[in-house]
N, C-alpha and C positions, 0 to 999 in steps of 0.2 A: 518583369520585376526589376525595379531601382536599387543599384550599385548601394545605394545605403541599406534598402531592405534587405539584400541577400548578406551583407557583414553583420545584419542584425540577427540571424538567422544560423552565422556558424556555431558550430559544436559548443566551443567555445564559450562564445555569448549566452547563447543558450544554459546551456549546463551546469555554470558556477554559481550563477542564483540559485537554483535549485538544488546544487551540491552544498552550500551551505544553510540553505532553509532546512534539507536534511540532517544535516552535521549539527546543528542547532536542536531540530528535536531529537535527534539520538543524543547527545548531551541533556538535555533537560530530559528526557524518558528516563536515563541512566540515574540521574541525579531524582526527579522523581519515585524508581525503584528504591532507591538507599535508602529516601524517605519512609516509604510504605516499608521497608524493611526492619524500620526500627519498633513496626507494632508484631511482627514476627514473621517465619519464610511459609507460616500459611496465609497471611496478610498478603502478602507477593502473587502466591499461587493462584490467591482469588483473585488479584487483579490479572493478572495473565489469563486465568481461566474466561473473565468475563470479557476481557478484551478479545478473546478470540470467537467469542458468541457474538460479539457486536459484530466484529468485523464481519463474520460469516452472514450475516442477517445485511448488512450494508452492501453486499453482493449483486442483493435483487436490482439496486441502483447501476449494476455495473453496462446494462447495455443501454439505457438512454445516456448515462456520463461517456461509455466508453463513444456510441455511435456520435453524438452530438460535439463531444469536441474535436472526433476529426474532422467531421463538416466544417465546423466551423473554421479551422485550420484552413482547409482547402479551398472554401469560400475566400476567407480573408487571403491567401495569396493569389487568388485567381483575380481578384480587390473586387468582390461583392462585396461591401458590407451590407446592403440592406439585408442578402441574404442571409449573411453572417446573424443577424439580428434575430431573423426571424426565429433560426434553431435555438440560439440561446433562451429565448422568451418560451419553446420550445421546450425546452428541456428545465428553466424553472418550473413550469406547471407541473409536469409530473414529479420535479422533487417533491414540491409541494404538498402535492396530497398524497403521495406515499409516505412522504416523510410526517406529515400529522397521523397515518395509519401505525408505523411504524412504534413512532414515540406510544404511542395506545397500549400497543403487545408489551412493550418492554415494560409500563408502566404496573401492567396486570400481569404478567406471564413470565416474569425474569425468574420465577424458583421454578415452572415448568422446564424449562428453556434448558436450565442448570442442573436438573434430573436426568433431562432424557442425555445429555454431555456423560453423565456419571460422576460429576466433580465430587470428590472425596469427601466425609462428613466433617471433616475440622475443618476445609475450606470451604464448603456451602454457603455458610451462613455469611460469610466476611463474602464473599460474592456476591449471593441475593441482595444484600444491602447497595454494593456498589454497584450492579449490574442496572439495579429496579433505577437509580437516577442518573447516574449518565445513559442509559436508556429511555428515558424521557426526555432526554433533549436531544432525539434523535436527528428530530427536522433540522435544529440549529445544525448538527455536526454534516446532514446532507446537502444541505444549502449551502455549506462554507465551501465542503468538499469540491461541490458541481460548477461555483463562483471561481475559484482558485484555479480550476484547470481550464476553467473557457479564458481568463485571463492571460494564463500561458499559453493557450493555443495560439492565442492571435500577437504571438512576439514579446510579452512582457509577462519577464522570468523574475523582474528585480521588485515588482509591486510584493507579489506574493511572499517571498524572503523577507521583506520590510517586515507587513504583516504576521509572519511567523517570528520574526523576532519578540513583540511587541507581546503577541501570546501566549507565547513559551515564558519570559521572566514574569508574566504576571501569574501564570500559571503556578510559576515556583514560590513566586512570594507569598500568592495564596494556600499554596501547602505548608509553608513554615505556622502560618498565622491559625489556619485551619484544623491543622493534623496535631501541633505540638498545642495548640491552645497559647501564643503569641499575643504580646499589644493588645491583653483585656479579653481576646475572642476564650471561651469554651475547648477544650481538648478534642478534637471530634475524629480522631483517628481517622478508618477508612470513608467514613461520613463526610469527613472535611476533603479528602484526597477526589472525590467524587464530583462536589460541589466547586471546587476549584476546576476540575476538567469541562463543567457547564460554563464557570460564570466566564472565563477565559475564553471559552471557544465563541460566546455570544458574541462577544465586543470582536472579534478577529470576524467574525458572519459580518460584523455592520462595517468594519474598516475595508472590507471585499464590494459589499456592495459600491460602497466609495467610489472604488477602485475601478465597477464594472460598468458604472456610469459615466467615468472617463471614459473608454473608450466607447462606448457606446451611448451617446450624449442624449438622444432622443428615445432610450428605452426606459419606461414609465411601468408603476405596477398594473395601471389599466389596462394595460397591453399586454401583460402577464395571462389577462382572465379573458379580454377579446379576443384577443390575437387566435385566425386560425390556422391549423396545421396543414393545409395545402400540400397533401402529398409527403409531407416530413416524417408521419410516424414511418415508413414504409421504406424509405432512404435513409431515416437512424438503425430500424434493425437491421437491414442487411446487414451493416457493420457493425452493428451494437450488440443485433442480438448472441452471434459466434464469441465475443467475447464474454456477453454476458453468465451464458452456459459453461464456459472454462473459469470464470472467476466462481460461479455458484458451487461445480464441481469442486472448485479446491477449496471452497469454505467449505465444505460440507466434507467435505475427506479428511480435513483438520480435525474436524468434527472426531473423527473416527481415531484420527492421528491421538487427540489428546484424551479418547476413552482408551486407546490402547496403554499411554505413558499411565494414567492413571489405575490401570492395571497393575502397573508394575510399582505403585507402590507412591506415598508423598513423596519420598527424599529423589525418587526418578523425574518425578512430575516439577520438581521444586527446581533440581539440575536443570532440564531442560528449558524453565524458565528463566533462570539466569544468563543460560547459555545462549537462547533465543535474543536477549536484551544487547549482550554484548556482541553476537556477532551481527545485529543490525546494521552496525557500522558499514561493513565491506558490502554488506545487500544495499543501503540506503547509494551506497556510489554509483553500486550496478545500475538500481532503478534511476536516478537523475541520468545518469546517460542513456540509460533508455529513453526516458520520459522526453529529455532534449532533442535526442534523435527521430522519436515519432512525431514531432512536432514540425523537425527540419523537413520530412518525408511528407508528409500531408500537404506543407505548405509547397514546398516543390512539385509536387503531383498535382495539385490543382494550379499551379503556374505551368506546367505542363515542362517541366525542366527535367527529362526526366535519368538523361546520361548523369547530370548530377546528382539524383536524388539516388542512383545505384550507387554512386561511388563513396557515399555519406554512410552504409554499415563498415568498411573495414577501417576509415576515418574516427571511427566510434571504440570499433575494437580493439584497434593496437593499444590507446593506453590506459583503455577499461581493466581488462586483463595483467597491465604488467601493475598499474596502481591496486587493484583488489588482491591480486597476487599477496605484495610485499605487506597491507595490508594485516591479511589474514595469518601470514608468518607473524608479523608482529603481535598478532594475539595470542597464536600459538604458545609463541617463547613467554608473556606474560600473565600466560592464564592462570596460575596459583592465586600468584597477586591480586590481579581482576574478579577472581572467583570468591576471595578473601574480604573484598568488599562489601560484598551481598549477607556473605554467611560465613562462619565458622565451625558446619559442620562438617567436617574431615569425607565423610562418606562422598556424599555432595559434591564437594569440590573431586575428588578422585572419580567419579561417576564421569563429568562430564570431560575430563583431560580428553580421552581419548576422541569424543567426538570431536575437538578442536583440531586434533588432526587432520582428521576428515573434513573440515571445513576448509582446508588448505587449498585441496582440489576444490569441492562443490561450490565454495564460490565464486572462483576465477570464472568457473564450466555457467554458473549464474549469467556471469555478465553476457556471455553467449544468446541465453534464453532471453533476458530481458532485450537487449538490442535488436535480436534478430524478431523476436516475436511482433513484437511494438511496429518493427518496419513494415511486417507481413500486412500485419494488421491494419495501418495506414493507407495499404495501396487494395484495400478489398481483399487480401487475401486470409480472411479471417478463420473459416469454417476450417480449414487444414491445420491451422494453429489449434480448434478446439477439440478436433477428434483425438489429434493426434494428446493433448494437453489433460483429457479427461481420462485417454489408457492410461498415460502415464500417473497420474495422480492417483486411480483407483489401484489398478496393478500391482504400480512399483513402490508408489509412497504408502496408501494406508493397508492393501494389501501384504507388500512385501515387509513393513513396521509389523504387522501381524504376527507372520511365520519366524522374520528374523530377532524382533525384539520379544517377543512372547514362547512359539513353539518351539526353536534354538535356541535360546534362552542367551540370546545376547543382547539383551538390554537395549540401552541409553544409542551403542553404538550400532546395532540391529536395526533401530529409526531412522540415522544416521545413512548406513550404508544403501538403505532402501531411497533415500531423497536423493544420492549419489548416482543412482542408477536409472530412477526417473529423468534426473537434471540432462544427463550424459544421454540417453535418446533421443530427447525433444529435443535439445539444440541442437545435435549432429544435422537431423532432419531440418530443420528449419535452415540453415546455413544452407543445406542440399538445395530448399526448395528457392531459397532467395536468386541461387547462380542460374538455378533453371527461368525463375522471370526476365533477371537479366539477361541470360544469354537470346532469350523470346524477344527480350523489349528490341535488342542489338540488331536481331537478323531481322525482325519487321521493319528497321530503320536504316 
């Protein structure tokens, strides 16, 4: 690997694109919420609510996205690219037609979907509505998704940022114009908030492809449908599929996380969503350094670089943790304020303090999880990040949310302490299991 590819390649480089692609949509999500906040906080609830059916259902995509861009990572630094090629054209095909199946379900089945969740009867309907069409454009949102990370794989953090910029403000302008009835347009409250998240994310799908034709100059849609898989489905899931099973796990534990909060009532459900919004922030840091760092590890591993690619997780950690940290305190100390933005009911804001607290610890303990998993993950060591990532989800998050937020009867921060205790096993172990590679990789070398 060339003295310019590997500076292209530190933490660094990596990271700040992405940390600010992130910083970007957590500000415009933030600012989005405020908006949807002004038709009421079951307006909110429903888009929370249906955002996390989406998400959960986007899961299925998680082990050809996850397997296919580490290849492609590893390809690209090993300098395949035709190989590199092949998986990407790879892994469009089956967005492709999942993502046309997909859009179908949501099209027909978003009040199904929002039933068997439990979402509350005053948030239903303001769901159904927005669920049924940003769930039609599911392909578009999968195609962008699977477009954006094969871009990053192969060294360019800065295209994708660009991209996200360019999405995110047209996104916003289109909810001022859409939601409030602006410059001639109709009022269209959660209807316009909806349509703005398609028409947005369309144009960000076409400026990717752009993007994925630069690097890959000779990749054609024909190629897309001829092209064959030579052994690829079979080398995506080994590493695809382990993570695909712990991302399905944790959509689906949500699942259960957000019939539990929903149990406990709108104003718990409504907290939790706010609370979810704003501490994005410090999770959106964790994941770009993770996201950075499994990209530094794939591409090192398949350059065969491999003393450097161990010494790249504590290179990650030191200022994941001391930044998420300071962070999360800063939310803490501002949470009235913050919480006063969304909403002005008293309950509400006093419901979610205490979890803020508890966020102090569970995120720093985050950035733990994302870095060390992402690495795991990178180097084949998948299937132990998913055994271990599926107890802990079922156990300790929607499980232990169960007992402690519902049969103890501690609430908002019962959810809380249970995500706390999940986070705090799985990264201990994962750190455990990193030193045992290295110390393997050391004495075979």
């Amino acid at each position: 690997m060339k003295e310019k590819e590997l500076k292209a390649l530190s933490l660094s480089v990596l990271t700040w694109p992405i940390l600010i692609e992130m910083l970007l949509q957590f500000i415009m999500g933030t600012i989005d919420t405020l908006m949807v906040s002004k038709i009421g906080d079951n307006a909110v609830s429903a888009v929370g609510v249906s955002n996390q059916v989406f998400q959960t259902i986007l899961t299925l995509f998680a082990a050809i996205n996850a397997g296919a861009t580490i290849l492609t990572a590893r390809a690209w630094g090993s300098n395949s690219r035709e190989h590199a090629q092949k998986v990407v054209l790879f892994g469009l095909k089956v967005n492709l037609i999942i993502g046309v199946a997909l859009s179908l379900l949501f099209f027909f089945g978003s009040s199904t979907l929002l039933g068997i969740m439990g979402a509350p009867s005053g948030v239903r309907s303001y769901a159904n509505d927005y669920l049924t069409i940003i769930g039609s454009c599911t392909l578009i949102t999968v195609l962008q998704t699977f477009i954006s990370a094969t871009i990053r794989s192969i060294g360019n953090t800065k295209g994708p940022m660009q991209i996200a910029i360019g999405m995110n403000v047209l996104h916003l302008f289109l909810n001022y114009i859409l939601i409030f009835g602006e410059l001639g347009f109709p009022a269209m409250g959660i209807h316009g908030a909806a349509i703005s998240t398609c028409i947005s994310r369309g144009l960000a799908m076409a400026a990717s492809i752009i993007l994925l034709l630069r690097g890959f100059p000779k990749l054609s849609l024909h190629m897309v449908w001829s092209g064959k898989a030579e052994g690829l489905w079979k080398e995506i899931m080994r590493i695809g599929l382990p993570v695909s099973v712990t991302a399905v796990s944790w959509g689906y534990s949500q699942i259960v996380l957000i019939s539990v909060l929903s149990a406990m009532g709108e104003q718990s459900l409504a907290a939790y969503t706010y609370l979810s919004t704003v501490q994005q922030l410090p999770w959106l840091i964790a994941s770009s350094i993770g996201t950075a760092l499994q990209i530094r590890v794939a591409q090192f591993y398949g350059a065969g670089l491999i003393k450097d690619m161990f010494k790249s997780l504590n290179a990650a950690l030191k200022p994941g943790l001391i930044l998420v940290f300071v962070v999360s305190l800063g939310l803490l100390l501002s949470s009235s304020v913050l919480m006063s933005w969304f909403t002005q009911d008293t309950k509400i804001i006093h419901l979610a303090y205490p979890a803020f607290v508890l966020c102090v610890i569970w995120q720093p303990v985050r950035v733990i999880g994302f870095c060390a998993s992402g690495a795991l993950n990178a180097i084949g060591d998948a299937k132990i990040v998913a055994i271990l990532s599926i107890i802990g989800m079922w156990v300790f998050t929607a499980g232990g949310s169960y007992v402690l937020g519902i049969l103890l009867g501690y609430g908002l921060v019962g959810v809380f302490i249970a995500m706390l205790c999940d986070e705090l096993l799985r990264s201990g172990y994962y750190l455990f299991r990193w030193k045992v590679r290295s110390r393997r990789e050391a004495a075979a070398n």
